[in-house]
C-alpha positions in Angstrom: 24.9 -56.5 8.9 25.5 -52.9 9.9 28.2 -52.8 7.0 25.4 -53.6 4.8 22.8 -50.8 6.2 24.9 -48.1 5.2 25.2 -48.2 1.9 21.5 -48.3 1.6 21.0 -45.4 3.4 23.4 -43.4 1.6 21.2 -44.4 -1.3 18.1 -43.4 0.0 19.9 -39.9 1.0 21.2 -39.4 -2.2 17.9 -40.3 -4.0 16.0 -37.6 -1.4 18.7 -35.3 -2.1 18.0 -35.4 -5.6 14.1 -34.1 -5.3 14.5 -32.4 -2.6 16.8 -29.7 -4.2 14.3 -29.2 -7.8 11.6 -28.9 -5.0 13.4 -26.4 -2.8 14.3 -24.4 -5.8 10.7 -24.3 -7.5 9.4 -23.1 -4.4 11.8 -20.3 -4.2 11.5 -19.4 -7.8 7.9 -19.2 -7.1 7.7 -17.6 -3.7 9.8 -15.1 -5.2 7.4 -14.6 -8.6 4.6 -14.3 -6.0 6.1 -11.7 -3.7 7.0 -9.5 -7.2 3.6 -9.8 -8.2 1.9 -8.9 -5.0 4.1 -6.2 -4.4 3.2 -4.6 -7.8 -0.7 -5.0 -6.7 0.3 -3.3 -3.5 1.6 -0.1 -5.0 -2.0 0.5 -6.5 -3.1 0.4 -2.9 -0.7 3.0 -1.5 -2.2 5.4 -3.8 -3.5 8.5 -1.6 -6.6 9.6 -3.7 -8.5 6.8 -4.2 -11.5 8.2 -5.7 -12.0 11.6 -6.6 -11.5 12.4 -10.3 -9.6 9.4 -11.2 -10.7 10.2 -15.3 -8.1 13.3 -14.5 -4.6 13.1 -15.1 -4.2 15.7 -12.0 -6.2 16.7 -10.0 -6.5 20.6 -9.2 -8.5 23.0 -7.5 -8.2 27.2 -7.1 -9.9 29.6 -5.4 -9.8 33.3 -5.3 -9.5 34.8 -2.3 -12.5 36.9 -2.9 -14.7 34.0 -2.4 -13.5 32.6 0.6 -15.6 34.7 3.5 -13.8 34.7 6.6 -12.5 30.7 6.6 -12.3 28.4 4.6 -11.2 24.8 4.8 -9.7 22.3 2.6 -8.9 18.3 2.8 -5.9 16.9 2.5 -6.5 13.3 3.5 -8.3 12.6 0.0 -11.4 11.3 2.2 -14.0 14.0 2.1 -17.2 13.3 0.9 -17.4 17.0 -0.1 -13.9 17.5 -1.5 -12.0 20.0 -1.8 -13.5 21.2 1.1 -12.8 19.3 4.6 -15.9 17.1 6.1 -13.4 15.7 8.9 -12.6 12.4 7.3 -9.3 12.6 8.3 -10.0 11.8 12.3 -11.2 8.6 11.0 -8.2 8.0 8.6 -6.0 9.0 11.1 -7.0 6.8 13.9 -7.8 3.9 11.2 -3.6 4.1 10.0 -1.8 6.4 12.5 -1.1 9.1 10.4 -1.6 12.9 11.6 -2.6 14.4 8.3 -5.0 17.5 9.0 -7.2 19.8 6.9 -5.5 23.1 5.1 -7.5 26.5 6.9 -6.9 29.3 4.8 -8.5 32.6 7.1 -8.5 36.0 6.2 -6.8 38.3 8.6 -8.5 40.7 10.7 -8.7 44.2 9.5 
């Protein structure tokens, strides 16, 4: 009886083995078509400005130094609601993703 068993079973194997491996290779095909895509939707995301001027091709600000009193002070987080100039929205960035960034002080020197 047992001499009988075993054939079937190597059967059944085979029959598993024969799904089982168009299954296993779908879902790697796909898992791997999903990773690509969200990866590609990520990089949108790891965009630092993420809403000032985006109409602009670059972004860019000057200054003269004739304007700036005694201090001024610029963002560079890409946060402030008053960009260019720094409202502190980088403490909140900072603590929100563990990054150190800072605002640019430009002071003129003492006379």
């Amino acid at each position: 009886m047992t001499k009988m068993m075993f054939p079937y079973h190597i059967c059944l194997f085979s029959e598993h083995f024969l799904v089982a491996v168009p299954v296993a290779v779908v879902a790697a095909v796909g898992g791997f078509l999903v990773s690509q895509y969200l990866n590609r939707r990520s990089c949108k995301k790891g965009q630092v400005n993420t809403c000032i001027n985006k109409d602009s091709p670059k972004v860019v600000h000057s200054f003269d130094m004739e304007d700036i009193a005694t201090k001024a002070v610029y963002c560079r987080c890409w946060k402030s609601k008053k960009f260019p100039y720094c409202d502190g929205s980088h403490t909140k960035h900072n603590e929100e993703t563990g990054d150190n960034v800072g605002p640019l002080i430009i002071k003129k020197k003492d006379a």
